[in-house]
TORLO-411724 format. One line per 2 residues: number of its first residue (from 1); their letters; for each residue z, x, y of N, C-alpha, C, O, CB. Coordinates in nm, 3 decimals. Each point is the difference from the previous one (the first is absolute). Glycine has a CB too. Example, Ala and Ser with C-alpha at 12.3 -4.5 7.8 and 13.67 -1.06 7.14 Angstrom:
REM residues 2
1) AS) 0.780 1.319 -0.569 0.000 -0.089 0.119 0.000 0.090 0.120 0.066 0.104 -0.002 0.059 -0.293 -0.115  -0.197 0.154 0.222 0.006 0.082 0.119 0.073 -0.077 0.109 0.017 0.051 0.111 -0.232 0.067 -0.174
***
This chain:
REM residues 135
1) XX) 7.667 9.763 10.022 0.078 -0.070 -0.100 0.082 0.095 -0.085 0.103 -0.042 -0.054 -0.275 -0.134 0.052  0.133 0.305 -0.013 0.062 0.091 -0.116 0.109 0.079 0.074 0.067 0.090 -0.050 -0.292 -0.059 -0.100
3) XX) 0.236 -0.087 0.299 0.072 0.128 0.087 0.126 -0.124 0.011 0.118 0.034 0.001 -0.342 0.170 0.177  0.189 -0.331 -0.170 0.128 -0.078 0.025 0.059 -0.020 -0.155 0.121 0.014 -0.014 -0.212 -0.151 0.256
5) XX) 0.029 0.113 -0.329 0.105 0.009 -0.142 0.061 0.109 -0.015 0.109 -0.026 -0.052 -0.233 -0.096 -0.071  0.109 0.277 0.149 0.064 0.093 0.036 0.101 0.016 0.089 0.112 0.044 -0.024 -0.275 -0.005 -0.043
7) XX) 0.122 -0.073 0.159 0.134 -0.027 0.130 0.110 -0.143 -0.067 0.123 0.004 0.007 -0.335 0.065 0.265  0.139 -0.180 -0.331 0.084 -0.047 -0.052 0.153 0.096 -0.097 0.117 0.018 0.031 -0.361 -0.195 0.001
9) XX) 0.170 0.215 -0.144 0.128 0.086 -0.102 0.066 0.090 0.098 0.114 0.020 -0.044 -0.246 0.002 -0.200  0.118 0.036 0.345 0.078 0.123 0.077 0.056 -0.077 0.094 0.122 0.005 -0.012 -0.266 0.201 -0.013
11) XX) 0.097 -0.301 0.144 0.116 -0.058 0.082 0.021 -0.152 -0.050 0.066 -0.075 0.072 -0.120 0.232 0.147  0.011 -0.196 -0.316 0.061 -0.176 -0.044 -0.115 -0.074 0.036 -0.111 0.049 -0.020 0.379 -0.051 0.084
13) XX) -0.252 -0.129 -0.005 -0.101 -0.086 -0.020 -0.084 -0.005 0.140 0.062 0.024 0.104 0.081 -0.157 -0.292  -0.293 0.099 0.192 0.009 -0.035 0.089 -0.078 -0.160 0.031 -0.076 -0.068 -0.068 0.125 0.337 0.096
15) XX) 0.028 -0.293 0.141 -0.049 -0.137 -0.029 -0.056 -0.072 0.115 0.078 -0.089 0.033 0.084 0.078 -0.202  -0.261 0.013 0.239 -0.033 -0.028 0.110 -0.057 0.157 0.059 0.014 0.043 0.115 0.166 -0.276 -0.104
17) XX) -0.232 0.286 -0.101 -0.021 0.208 0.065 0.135 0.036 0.104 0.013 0.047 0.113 -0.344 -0.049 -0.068  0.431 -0.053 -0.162 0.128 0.058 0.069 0.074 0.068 -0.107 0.047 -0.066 -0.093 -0.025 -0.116 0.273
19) XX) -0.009 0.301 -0.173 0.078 0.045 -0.110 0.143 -0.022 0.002 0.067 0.020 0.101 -0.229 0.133 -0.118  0.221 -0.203 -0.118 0.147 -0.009 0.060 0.073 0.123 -0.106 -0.054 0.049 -0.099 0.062 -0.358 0.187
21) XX) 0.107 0.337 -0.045 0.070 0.130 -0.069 0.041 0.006 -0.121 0.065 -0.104 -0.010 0.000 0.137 0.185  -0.061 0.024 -0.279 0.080 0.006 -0.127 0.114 0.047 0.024 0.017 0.091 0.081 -0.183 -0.064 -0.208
23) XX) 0.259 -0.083 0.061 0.158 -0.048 -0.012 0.025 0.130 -0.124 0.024 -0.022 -0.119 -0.016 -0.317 0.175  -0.018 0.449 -0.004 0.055 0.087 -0.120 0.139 0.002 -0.064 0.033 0.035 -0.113 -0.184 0.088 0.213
25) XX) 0.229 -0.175 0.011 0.129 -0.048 -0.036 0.072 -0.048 -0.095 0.105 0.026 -0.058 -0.158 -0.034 0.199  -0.062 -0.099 -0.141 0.006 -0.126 -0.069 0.045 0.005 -0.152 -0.094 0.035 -0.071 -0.086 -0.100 0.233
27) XX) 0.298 0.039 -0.234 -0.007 0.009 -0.153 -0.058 -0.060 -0.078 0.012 -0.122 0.015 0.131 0.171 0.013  -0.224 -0.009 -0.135 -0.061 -0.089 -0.095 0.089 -0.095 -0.065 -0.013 -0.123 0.007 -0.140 0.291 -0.041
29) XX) 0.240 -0.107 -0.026 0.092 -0.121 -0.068 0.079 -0.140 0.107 0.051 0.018 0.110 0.011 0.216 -0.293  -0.072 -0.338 0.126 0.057 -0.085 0.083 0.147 -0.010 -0.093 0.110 0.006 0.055 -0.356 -0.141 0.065
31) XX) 0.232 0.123 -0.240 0.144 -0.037 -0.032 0.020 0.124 -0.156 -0.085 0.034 -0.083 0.079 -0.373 0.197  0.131 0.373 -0.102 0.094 0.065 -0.055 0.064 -0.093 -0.128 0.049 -0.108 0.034 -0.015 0.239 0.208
33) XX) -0.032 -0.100 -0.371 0.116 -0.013 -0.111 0.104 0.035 0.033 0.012 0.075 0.097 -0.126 -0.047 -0.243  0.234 -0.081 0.066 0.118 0.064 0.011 0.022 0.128 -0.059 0.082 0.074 0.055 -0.018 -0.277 -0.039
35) XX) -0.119 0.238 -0.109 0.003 0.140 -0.074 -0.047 0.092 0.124 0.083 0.044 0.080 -0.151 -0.124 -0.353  -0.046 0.102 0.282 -0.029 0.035 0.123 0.122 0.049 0.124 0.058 0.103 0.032 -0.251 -0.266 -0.120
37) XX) 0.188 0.029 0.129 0.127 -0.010 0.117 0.085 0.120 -0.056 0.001 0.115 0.041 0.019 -0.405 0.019  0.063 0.226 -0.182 0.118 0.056 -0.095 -0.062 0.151 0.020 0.062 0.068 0.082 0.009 -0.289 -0.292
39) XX) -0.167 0.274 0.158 -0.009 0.181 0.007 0.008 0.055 0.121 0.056 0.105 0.030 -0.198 -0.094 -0.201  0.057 -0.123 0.272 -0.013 0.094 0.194 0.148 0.014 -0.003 0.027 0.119 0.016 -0.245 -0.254 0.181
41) XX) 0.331 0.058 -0.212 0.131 0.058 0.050 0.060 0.074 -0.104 0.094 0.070 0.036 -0.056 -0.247 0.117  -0.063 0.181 -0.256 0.084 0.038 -0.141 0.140 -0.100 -0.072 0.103 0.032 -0.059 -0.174 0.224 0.170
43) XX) 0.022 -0.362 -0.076 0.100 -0.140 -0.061 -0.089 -0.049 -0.052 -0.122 0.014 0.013 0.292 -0.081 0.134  -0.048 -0.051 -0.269 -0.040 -0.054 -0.105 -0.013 -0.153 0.066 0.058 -0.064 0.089 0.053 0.246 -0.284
45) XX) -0.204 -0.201 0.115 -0.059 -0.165 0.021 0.097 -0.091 0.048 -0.014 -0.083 0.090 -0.133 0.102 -0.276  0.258 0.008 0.108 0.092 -0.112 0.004 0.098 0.046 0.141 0.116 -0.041 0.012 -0.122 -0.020 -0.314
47) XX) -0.040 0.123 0.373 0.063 0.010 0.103 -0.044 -0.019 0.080 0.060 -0.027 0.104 0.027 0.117 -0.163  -0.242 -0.083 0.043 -0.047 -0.100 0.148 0.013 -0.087 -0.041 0.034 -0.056 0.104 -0.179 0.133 0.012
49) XX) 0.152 -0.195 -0.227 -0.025 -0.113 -0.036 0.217 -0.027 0.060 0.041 -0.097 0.063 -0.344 0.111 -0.323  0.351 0.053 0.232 0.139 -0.002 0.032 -0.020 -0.056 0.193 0.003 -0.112 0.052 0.098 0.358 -0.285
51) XX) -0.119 -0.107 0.292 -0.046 -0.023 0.120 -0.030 -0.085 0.079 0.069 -0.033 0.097 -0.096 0.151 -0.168  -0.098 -0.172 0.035 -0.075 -0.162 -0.011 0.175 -0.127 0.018 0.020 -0.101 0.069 -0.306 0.209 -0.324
53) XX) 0.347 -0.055 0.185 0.082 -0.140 -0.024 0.122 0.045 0.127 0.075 -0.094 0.023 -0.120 0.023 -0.352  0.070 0.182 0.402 0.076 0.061 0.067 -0.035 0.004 0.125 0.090 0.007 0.084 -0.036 0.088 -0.252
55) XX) -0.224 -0.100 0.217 -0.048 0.010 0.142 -0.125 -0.110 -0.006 -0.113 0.001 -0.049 0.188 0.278 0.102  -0.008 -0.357 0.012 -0.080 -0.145 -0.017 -0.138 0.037 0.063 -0.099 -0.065 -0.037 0.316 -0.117 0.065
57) XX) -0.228 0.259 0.044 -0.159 0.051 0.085 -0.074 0.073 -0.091 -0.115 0.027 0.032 0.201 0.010 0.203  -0.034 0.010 -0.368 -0.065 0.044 -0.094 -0.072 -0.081 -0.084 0.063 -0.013 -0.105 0.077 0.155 0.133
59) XX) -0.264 -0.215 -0.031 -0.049 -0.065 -0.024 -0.138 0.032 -0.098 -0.104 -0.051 0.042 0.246 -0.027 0.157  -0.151 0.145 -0.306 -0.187 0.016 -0.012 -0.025 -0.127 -0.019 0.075 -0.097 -0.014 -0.131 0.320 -0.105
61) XX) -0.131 -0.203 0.120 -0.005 -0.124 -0.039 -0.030 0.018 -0.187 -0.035 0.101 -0.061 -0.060 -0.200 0.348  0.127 -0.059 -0.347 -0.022 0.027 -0.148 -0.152 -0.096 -0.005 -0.047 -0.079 0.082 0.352 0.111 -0.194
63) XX) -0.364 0.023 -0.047 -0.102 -0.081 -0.018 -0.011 -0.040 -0.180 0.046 0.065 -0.094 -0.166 0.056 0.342  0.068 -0.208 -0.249 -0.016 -0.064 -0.123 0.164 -0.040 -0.075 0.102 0.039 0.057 -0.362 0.111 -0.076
65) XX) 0.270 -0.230 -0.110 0.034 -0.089 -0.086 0.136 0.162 0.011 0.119 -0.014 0.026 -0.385 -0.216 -0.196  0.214 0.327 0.149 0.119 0.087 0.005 0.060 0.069 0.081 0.100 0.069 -0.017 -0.163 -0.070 -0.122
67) XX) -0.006 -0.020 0.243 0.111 0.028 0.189 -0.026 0.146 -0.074 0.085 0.055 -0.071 0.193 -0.283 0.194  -0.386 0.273 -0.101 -0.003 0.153 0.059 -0.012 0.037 0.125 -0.077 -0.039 0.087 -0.005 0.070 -0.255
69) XX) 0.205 0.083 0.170 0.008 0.022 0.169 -0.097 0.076 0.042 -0.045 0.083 -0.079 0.269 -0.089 0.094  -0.295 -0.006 0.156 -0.093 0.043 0.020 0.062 0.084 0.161 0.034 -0.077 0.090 -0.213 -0.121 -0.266
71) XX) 0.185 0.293 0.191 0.068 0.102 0.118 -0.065 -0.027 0.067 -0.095 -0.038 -0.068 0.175 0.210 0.003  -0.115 -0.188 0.196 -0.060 0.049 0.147 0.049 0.138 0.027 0.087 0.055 -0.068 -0.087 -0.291 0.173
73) XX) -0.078 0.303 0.028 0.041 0.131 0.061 0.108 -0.077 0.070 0.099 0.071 0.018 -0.323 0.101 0.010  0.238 -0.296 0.018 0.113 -0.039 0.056 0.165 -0.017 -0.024 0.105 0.013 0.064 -0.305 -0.079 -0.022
75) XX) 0.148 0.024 -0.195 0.116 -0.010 -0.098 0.072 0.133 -0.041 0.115 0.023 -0.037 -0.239 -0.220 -0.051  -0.004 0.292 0.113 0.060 0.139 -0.059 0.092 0.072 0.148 0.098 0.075 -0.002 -0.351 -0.025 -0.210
77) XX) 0.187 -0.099 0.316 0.094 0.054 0.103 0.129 -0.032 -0.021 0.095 0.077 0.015 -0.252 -0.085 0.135  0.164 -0.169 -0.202 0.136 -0.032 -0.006 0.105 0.113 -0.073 0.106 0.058 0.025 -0.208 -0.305 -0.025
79) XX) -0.004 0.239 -0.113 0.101 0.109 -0.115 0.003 0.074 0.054 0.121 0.022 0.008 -0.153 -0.041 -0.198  -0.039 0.124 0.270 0.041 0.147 0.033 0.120 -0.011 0.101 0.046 0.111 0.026 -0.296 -0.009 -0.058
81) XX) 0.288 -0.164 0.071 0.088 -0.090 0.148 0.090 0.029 -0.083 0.064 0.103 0.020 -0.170 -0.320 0.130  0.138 0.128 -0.275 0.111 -0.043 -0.050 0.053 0.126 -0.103 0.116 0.034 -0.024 -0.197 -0.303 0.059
83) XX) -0.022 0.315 -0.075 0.022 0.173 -0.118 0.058 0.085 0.126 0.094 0.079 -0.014 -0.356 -0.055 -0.201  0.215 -0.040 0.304 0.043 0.133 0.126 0.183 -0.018 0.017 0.082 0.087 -0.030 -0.367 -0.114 0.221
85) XX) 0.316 -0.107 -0.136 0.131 -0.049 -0.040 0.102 -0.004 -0.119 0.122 0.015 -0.006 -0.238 -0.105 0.141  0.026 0.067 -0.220 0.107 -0.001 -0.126 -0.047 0.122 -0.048 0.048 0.075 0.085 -0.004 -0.329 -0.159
87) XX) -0.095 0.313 0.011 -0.057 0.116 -0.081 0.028 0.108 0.073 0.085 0.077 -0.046 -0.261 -0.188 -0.057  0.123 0.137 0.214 0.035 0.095 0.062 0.087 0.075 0.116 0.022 0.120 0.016 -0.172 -0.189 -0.127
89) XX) 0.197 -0.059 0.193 0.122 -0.007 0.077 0.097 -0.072 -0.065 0.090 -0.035 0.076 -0.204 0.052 0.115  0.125 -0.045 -0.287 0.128 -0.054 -0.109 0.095 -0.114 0.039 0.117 -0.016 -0.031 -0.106 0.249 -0.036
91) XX) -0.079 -0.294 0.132 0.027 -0.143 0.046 0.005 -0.105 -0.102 -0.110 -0.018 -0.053 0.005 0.082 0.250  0.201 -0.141 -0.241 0.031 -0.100 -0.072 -0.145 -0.116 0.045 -0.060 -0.014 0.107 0.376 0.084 -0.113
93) XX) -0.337 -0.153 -0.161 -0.073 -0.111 0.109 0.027 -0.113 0.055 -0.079 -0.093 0.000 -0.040 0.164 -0.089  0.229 -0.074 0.139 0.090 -0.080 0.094 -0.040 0.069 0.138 -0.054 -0.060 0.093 0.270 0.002 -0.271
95) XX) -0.191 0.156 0.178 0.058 0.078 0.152 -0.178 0.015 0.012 -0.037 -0.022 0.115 0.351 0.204 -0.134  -0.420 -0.151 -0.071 -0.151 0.028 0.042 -0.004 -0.152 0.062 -0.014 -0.023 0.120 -0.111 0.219 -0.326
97) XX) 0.139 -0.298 0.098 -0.053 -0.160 0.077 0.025 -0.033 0.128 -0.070 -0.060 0.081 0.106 -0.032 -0.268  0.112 0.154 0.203 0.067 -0.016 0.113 -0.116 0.056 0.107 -0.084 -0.068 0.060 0.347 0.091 -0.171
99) XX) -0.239 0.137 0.116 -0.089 0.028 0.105 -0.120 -0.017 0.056 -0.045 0.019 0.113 0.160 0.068 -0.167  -0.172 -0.136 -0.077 -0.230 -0.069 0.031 0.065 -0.082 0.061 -0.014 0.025 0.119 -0.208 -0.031 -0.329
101) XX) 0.315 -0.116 0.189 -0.016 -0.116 0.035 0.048 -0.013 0.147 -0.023 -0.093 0.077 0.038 0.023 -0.317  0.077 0.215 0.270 0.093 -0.005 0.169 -0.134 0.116 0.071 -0.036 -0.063 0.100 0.412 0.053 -0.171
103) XX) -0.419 0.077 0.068 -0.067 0.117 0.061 -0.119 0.048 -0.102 -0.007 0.110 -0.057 0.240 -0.036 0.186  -0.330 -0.189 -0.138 -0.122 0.033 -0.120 -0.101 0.118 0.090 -0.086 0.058 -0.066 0.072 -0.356 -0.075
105) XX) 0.025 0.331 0.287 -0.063 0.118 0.074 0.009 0.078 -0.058 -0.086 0.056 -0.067 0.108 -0.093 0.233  0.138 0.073 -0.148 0.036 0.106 0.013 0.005 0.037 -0.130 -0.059 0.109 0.001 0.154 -0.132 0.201
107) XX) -0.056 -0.004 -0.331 -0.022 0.008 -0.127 -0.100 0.042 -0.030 -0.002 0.099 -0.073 0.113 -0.230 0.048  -0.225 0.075 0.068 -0.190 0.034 -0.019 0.029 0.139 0.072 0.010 0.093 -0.080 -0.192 -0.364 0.119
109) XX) 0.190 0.292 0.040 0.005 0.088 0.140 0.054 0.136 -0.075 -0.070 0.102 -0.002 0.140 -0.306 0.222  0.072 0.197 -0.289 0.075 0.111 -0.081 -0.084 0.046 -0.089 -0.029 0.120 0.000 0.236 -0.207 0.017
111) XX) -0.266 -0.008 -0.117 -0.055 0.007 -0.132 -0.145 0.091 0.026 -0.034 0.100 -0.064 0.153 -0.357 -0.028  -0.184 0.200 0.195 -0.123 0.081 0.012 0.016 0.149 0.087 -0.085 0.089 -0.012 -0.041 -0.336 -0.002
113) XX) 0.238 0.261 0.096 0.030 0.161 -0.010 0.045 0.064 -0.076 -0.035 0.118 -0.012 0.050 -0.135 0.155  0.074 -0.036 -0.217 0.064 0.092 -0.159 -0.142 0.051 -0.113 0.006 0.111 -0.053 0.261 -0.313 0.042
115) XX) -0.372 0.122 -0.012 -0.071 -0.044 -0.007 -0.114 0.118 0.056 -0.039 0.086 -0.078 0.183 -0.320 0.064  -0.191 0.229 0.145 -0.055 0.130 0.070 0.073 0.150 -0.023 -0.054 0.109 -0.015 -0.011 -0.290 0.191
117) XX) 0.201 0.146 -0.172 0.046 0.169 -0.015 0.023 0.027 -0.174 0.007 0.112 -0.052 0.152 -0.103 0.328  -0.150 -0.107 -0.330 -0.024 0.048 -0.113 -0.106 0.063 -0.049 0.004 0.092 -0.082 0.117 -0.225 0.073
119) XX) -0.262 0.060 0.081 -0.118 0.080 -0.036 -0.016 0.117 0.049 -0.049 0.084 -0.075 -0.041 -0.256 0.052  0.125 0.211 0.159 -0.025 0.094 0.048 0.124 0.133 -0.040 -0.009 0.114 0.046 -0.137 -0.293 0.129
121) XX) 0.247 0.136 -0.260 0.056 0.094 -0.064 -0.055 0.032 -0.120 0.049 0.099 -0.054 0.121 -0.154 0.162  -0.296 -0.026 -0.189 -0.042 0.054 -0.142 -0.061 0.083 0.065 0.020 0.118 -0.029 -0.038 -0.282 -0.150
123) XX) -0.103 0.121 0.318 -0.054 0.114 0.031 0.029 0.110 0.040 -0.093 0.079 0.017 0.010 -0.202 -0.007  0.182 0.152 0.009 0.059 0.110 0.066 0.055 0.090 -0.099 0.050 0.107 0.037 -0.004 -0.237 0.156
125) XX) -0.051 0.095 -0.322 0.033 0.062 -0.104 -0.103 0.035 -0.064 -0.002 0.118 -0.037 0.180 -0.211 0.033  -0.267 0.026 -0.023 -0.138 0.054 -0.019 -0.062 0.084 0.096 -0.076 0.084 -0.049 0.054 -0.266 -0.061
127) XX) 0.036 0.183 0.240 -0.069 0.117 0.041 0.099 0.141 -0.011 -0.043 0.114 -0.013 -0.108 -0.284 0.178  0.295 0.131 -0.155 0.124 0.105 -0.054 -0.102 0.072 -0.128 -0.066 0.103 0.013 0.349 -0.279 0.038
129) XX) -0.274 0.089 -0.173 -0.040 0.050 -0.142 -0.151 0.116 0.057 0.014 0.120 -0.021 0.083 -0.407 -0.164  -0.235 0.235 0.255 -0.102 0.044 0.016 0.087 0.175 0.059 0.010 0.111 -0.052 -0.200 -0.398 0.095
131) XX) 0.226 0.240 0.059 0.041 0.140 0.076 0.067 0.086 -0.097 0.001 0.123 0.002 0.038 -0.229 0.225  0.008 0.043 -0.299 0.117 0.110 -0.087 -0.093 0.049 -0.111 0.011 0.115 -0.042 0.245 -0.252 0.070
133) XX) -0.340 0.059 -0.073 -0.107 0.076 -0.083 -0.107 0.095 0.060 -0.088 0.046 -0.073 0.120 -0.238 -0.056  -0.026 0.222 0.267 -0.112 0.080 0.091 0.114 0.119 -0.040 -0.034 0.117 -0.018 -0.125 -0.288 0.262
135) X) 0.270 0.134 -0.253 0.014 0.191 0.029 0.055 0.088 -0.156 0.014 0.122 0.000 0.097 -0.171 0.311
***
């Protein structure tokens, strides 16, 4: 009994003397504020709330008497989609709507390699900085 509540906390539950896997993946948070949202990209509230009224697939959901918005990781993809376009490839949001709505692949597709090489250029500067402090 003391060896399966143990194996429980390290691989997840088990149920039938079947262990099933923990989801390390998995995020704790289910939903996001807009402030929140607003700092991950460095925009002001009123521009996702702007947004919202500009990309009809932008949807959070709201809750209570005062419609507080509530983000998904889904919703936030949207935004990063749409910041990658306007914010950072300097796309009007005419010409961004335009393109989710004609080629939403390939848009996703751009955004998440700009996206990869961006990271892998901080790193590459950080290991630059390490090396340059070895000598």
């Amino acid at each position: 009994m003391v060896i399966r509540s143990v194996c429980t906390t390290f691989v997840g539950t088990i149920k039938n003397n079947e262990a099933m896997a923990l989801n390390l993946n998995k995020n704790l948070k289910l939903y996001y504020s807009i402030k929140e949202v607003a700092e991950m990209f460095g925009l002001n509230e009123s521009t996702l709330r702007y947004w919202e009224t500009e990309f009809p697939y932008l949807k959070p959901k709201t809750s209570g008497p005062a419609k507080v918005r509530q983000y998904t990781e889904k919703d936030i993809e949207q935004i990063r989609l749409i910041y990658n376009l306007v914010k950072e490839r300097g796309f009007k949001l005419s010409a961004a709507r335009k393109i989710i709505n004609t080629n939403r692949d390939g848009a996703d597709k751009t955004a998440d390699m700009i996206n990869r090489l961006t990271n892998v250029r901080e790193e590459l500067m950080m290991l630059k900085k390490e090396l340059d402090g070895l000598q």
